[in-house]
C-alpha positions as CSV (number, residue, x, y, z in Angstrom):
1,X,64.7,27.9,-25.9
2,X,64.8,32.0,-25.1
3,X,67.7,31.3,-23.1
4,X,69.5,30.7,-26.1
5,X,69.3,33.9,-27.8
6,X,71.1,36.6,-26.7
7,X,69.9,39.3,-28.6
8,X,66.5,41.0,-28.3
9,X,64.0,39.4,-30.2
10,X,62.2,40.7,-33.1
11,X,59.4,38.4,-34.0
12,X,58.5,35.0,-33.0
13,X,56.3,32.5,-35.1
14,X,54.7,29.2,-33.9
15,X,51.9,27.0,-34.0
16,X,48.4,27.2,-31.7
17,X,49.8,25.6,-29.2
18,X,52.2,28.5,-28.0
19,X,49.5,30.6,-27.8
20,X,49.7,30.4,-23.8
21,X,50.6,33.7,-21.1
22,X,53.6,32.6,-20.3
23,X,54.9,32.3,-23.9
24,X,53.4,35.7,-24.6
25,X,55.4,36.6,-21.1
26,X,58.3,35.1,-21.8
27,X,59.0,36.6,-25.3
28,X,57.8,40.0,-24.1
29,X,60.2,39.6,-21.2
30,X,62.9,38.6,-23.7
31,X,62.2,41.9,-26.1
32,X,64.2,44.1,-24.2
33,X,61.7,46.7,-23.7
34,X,60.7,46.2,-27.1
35,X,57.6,44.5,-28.0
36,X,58.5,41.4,-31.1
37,X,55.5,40.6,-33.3
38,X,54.1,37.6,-32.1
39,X,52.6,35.2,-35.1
40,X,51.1,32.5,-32.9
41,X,47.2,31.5,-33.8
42,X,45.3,32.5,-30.9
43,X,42.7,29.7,-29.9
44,X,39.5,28.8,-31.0
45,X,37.7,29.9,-27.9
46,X,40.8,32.4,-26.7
47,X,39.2,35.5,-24.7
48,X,40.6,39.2,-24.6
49,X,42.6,40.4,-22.2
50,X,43.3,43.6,-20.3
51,X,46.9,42.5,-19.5
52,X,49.3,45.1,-21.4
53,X,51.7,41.4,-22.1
54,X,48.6,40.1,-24.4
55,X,47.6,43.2,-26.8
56,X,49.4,41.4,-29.4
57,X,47.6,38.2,-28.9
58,X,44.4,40.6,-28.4
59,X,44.6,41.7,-31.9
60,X,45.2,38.4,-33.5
61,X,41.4,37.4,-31.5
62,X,39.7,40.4,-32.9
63,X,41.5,39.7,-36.2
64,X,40.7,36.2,-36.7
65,X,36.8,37.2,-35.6
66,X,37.3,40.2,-38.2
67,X,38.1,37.9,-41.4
68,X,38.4,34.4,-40.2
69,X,41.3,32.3,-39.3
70,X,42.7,31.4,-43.1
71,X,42.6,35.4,-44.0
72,X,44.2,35.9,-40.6
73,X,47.1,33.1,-41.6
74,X,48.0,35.0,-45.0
75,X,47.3,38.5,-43.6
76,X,49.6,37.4,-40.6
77,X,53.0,36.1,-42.4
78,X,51.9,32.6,-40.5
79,X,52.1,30.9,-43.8
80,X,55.6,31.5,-43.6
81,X,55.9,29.4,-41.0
82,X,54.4,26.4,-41.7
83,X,56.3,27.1,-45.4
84,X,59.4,27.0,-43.6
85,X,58.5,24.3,-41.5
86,X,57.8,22.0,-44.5
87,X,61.5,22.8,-46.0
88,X,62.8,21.7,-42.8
89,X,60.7,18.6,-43.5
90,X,61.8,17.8,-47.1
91,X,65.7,18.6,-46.0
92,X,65.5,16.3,-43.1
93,X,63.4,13.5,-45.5
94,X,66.3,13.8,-48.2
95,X,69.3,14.9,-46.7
96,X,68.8,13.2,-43.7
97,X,67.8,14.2,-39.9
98,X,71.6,14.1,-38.7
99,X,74.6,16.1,-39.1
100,X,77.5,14.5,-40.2
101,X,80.2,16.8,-39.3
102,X,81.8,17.1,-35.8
103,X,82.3,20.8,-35.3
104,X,80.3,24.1,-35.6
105,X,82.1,25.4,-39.1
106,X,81.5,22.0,-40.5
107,X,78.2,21.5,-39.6
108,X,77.6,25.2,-41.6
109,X,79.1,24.3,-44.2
110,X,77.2,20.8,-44.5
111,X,74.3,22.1,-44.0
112,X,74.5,25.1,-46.7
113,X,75.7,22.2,-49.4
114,X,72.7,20.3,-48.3
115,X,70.2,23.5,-49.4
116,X,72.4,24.3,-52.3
117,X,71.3,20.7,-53.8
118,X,67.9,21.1,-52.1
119,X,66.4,23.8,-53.6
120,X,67.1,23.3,-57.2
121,X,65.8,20.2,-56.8
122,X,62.0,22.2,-54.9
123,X,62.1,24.6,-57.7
124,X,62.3,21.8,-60.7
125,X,59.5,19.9,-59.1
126,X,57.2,22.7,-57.6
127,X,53.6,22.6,-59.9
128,X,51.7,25.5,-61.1
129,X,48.5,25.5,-59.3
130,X,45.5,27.8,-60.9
131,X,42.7,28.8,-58.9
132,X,39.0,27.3,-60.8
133,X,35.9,29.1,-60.2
C-alpha cells in the first residue's frame, strides 16, 4: 500500500495486527528521514526492543503497561481510527460498497454527495450517552 503514496508520510494508524517489524520498517523507510507517529496497538505479550526502527512501538509497550491499553487507545488518537473505520462502515452499508461513476473526477464528486447526505443523517441519529456512577 506504501507504494502508493508518494509523499513522505506523517502518521500511520492501524489495528494490532500491523504491529509487525517490517511494518514498523516499512513506514520508517517510507518517512523520508522523518520519523511518522505510528498508532498501531503493540501486542499483548510485545517485548522492547533496542532496534532504533521500533522506539515508537517501544513507547506504545511501556505506555500501555503505564495506564493500560483503553487509556493508551484515547491517549493515543487510536480511537480515531476505529471512529473513522466505522464511518467507512455506515457509508459502505447505506450508500453502497461500489462506485458508480467511471472516472476519477466522478467518482470525487460521488463520493463527496454521498457524505454530504451521510452525515446529517449520523448527526440526527447520534444519542447522548451520560456516564452513571
Amino acid at each position: 500500500m506504501l507504494k502508493q503514496i508518494e509523499s513522505p508520510l506523517a502518521s500511520v494508524s492501524a489495528d494490532g495486527a500491523y504491529d509487525t517489524e517490517s511494518v514498523y520498517r516499512a513506514i520508517f523507510a517510507h518517512g523520508a528521514g522523518r520519523p511518522a507517529k505510528i498508532g498501531i496497538p503493540p501486542k499483548r505479550d510485545g517485548l522492547l526492543s533496542s532496534d532504533p526502527v521500533l522506539q515508537e512501538r517501544n513507547r506504545h509497550i511501556r505506555s500501555v503497561e503505564k495506564v493500560g491499553r483503553r487509556k493508551w487507545q484515547s491517549k493515543s488518537g487510536y480511537t480515531k481510527r476505529s471512529m473513522v473505520e466505522n464511518s467507512i462502515y455506515r457509508y459502505k452499508a447505506i450508500i453502497g460498497a461500489e462506485m458508480r461513476s467511471r472516472n476519477l473526477a466522478c467518482q470525487r464528486v460521488e463520493t463527496r454527495i454521498g457524505w454530504k447526505n451521510l452525515n446529517p443523517m449520523a448527526a440526527l441519529g447520534m444519542p447522548e450517552s451520560y456516564r452513571v456512577g
